[in-house]
Steps between C-alpha positions, in 0.01 A plus 500: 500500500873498457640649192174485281157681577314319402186753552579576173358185348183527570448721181743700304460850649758659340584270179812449252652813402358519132759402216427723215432235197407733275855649548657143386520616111824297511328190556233472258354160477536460881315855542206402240485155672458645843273801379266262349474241749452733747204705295344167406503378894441821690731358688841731652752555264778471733362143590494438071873641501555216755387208340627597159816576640508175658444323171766730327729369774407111449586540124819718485685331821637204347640696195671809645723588786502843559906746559484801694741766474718358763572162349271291679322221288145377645152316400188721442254305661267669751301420802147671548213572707209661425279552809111566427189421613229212351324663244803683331486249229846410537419139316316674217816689405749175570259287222536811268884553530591136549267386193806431254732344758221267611401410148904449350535297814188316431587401178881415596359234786348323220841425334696462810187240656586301160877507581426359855250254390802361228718526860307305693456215287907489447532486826249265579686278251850567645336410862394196382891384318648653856237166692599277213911531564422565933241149418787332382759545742348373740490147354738315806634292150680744360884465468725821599556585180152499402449733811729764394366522156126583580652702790677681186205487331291658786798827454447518139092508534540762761661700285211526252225586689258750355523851597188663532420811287458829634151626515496924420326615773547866610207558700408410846186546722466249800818305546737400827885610476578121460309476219625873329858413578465163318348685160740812513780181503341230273247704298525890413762690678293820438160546695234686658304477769151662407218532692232739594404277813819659708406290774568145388845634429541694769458139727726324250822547306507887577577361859835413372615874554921335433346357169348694400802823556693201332374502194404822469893595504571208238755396770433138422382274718521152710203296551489189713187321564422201691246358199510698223888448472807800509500758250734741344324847438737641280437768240139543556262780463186524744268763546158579706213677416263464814170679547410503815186670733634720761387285784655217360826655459421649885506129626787380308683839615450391911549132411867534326537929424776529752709244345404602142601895574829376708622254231471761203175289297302826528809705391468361175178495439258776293186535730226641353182616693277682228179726637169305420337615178196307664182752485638688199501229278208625252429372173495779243437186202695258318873476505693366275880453535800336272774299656640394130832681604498392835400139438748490191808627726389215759502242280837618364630495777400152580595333185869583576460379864357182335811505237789532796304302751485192216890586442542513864681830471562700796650758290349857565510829268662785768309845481674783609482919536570767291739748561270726640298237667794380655561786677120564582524196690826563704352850568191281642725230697673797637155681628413212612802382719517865616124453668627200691697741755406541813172777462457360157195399347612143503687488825245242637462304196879442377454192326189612321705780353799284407263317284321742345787598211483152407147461458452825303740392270359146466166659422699702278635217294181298490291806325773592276534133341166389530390813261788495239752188590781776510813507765525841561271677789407895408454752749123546476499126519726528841265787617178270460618195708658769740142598549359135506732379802446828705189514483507171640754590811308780606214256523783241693564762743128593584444159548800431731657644774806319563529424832769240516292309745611131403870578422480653829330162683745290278775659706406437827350102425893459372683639808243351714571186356847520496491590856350195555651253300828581592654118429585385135238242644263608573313747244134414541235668696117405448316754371247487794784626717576810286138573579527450928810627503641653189529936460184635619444608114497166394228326753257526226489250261469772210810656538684260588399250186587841268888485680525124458394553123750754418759345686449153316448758189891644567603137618597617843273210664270206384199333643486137591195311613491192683143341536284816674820711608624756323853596509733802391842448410775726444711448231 
């Protein structure tokens, strides 16, 4: 099956190596939160820490930037799966740990549908002045003169036109990378994408594998759509928080994996795979939890988000290590890099590794400021996340073998197309003749679709269509 087995879906056999919570003493609300939601559910508490962290992530990106040791300055937002099976009451915990968000941005679409309501009627009015000076020009009567004025006038009313509001929307569930682009540029540049049905997502935006690793890095971004208009995707914070059922994530693994794995969007993602609680779930009597400090932190949180989205600052806090920290986490990069040798345990999965500092330290900054708002990351708060993002490579690597399979095709579609389009001319061939005639690897339309996608990923070729034919075109 290439570099994923994906017998392994079918039911999680071996499960996420357990992260400690009760170890977390450091993180307080986010411990209680995740304790309690997961004793009130019966539910796994590594697929609680998932969705909470998610949340944590969603409210703390667009204030903070995080420093490592080194001097590199980067966003904290994170990208994460959580693979289990119906029944594992993934949406149960989502309704519990999104609750505040979903009610602040409840009450904050009121305001902002007022502000677009006042909009549209300003603009409606402005349309209507715009007809009245265009109405008037075209009367054939008019002297020069009295054509260059209303054509001045037409300038002047252009000038005036209404700008819509923003609308302060952070979270996302079903929506098209057309559409996400456009909000990230016109409404909130700091968003979500939640959702505990994986697979709507999964045949959506998530496609956009260079978008997606876009964002993710902060590196800004150019958008240019046929309808929806170009956009500039600079500054923004995005991050996921997908739950997904293991054949679901199977499919979308065989459909686009290879080009996922080979252009780094599983290298920077948490994947969590939980063992079922399903069959132990007995009810001993009532429960009762508190999520006072936990809701109270959220809505915090959100209320400055509100206060620098409104002032349209970009402006971020920057949290950094301690002394000791600091060198914690330079011991880790170190351990790390030193695994990536040949024999090492990351040999095969390079690119994983080189991600991994960053995300432990993202996770990192996100915990330490969502519990106390402070800049300054502790050891025992380093040592948590360091637990929280290797957990979740050890499940990576059981998932994944690493086969470079479609790099590998990639290579031989390019020199067999530059072999054969060997005039500036001519740098066409039809798809169908890749397929007759192409390397024997690529005569099935599988493998050869996951080389044309990573190659238009890497812009090394495009894909034109003409009618019925399909053509690929080197670039």
């Amino acid at each position: 099956m290439g570099f994923f087995d994906g017998s392994r879906l079918g039911g999680n056999e071996f499960g996420c190596p357990s992260v400690d919570v009760e170890e977390m003493d450091s993180f307080p609300i986010f411990k209680g939160v995740v304790i309690s939601i997961a004793q009130q559910t019966r539910a796994p508490i590594e697929l609680v820490l998932s969705v909470v962290l998610s949340v944590v992530s969603l409210v703390c990106q667009y204030l903070i930037d995080v420093r490592r040791p080194w001097g590199s300055v980067g966003p904290v937002s994170l990208m994460i799966f959580s693979i289990a099976l119906s029944g594992e009451r993934k949406t149960a915990i989502e309704d519990i740990a999104v609750k505040a968000l979903r009610a602040f941005e409840k009450k904050r679409k009121l305001s902002d549908s007022q502000k677009i309501r006042e909009w549209s009627v300003l603009l409606e009015l402005w349309e209507r002045q715009k007809k009245k000076i265009q109405k008037k020009m075209l009367d054939e009567s008019l002297t020069l003169s009295s054509y260059k004025q209303l054509e001045s006038d037409l300038l002047v009313h252009a000038k005036s036109e209404p700008t819509r509001p923003p609308m302060f929307k952070m979270t996302h569930q079903d929506v098209t990378p057309a559409a996400l682009s456009k909000a990230l540029a016109q409404d909130c540049p700091s968003a979500a994408l939640f959702t505990s049905e994986g697979d709507i997502a999964l045949r959506g935006v998530v496609n956009q594998v260079g978008m997606m690793n876009a964002l993710w890095s902060g590196s800004g971004l150019e958008v240019g759509r046929a309808y929806s208009g170009d956009f500039s995707l600079a500054d923004v914070r995005f991050s996921i928080g997908i739950g997904v059922q293991p054949r679901v994530f199977k499919e979308y693994l065989e459909r686009k994996g290879e080009l996922g794995k080979a252009s780094g969007f599983f290298a920077r993602s948490l994947i969590f795979y939980p063992e079922s609680t399903q069959g132990t779930r007995f009810i001993d009597g009532e429960v009762r939890i508190d999520l006072s400090r936990y809701e109270k932190r959220i809505e915090e949180l959100l209320e400055e988000n509100v206060r620098k989205f409104d002032a349209r600052d970009s402006s971020k806090s920057v949290v950094v290590f301690s002394a000791e920290a600091s060198e914690k986490l330079i011991w880790l990069h170190n351990k790390v890099e030193k695994e990536m040798r040949v024999g090492g345990s990351y040999e095969r999965a390079r690119d994983h590794a080189s991600k991994l500092i960053e995300n432990i330290s993202r996770v990192a900054a996100l915990l330490h400021f969502f519990e106390s708002g402070g800049t300054e990351i502790s050891v025992p708060e380093l040592s948590s996340a360091e637990k929280i993002v290797m957990g979740c490579s050890v499940m990576y690597k059981k998932l994944f073998s690493f086969s470079p399979q479609v790099v590998t095709d990639a290579d031989a579609l390019v020199s067999w197309l530059q072999a054969r389009c060997d005039s500036p001319l001519f740098r066409r061939t039809k798809r169908n003749d890749v397929l007759q005639r192409g390397p024997a690897a690529l005569r099935r339309a599988t493998r050869l679709n996951r080389a044309v996608d990573y190659l238009v990923e890497k812009g090394r070729v495009k894909e034109v269509v003409y009618g019925r034919v399909a053509e690929i075109e080197l670039i």
